[in-house]
N, C-alpha and C positions, 0 to 999 in steps of 0.2 A: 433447558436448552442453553448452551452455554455461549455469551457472544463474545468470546475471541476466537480469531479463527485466523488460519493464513490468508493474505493477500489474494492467493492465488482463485481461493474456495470462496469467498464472499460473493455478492450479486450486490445489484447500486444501490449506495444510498451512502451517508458520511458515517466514517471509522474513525477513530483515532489510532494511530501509529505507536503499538508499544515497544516493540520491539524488534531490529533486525539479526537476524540469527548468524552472519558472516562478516567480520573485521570489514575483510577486502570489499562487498555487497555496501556495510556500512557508510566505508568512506566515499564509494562511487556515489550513491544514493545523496549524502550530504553535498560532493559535489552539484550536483545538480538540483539541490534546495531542498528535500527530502529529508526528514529529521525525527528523530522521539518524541514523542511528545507532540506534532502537528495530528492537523485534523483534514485530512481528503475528505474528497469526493467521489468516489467512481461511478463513474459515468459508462462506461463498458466493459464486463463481467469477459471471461472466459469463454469456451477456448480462444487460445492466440492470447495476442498483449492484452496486458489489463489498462484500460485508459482510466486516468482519474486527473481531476484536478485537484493541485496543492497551492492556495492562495489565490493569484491571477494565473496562475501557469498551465494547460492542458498536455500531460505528460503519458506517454506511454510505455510501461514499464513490459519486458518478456517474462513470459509466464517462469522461467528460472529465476529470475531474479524477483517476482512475486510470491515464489513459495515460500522464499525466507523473511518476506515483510510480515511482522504478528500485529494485528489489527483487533480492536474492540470495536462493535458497533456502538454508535452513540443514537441516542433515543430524539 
């Protein structure tokens, strides 16, 4: 079973952030503190926004712009 998956397909527990699949996705995401290499939390799975937290921040991301987050679960 393979654990990267998209943003959008995971259920809670902490991932690591490998990759964003969209330039434009990317740099919005960075605005607002979201980056390669970070390690979330999600806190609330799909349907609808995906809530996670990144550091101190509780952010909720829409499920478009979660399918192109690529996430590894961390153990």
């Amino acid at each position: 079973m393979t654990k990267i998956k998209r943003l959008s397909e995971v259920k809670e527990g902490k991932y690591k952030v490998i990759d964003i699949l969209k330039p434009g996705k990317l740099k919005k995401l960075s605005n607002i503190g979201i980056l390669i290499g970070d390690i979330i939390e999600v806190i609330k799975s799909g349907p609808g926004p995906v809530i996670i937290k990144n550091k101190n921040t509780t952010i909720g991301i829409g499920y478009g712009i979660a399918m192109d987050i690529i996430v590894e679960k961390m153990e």
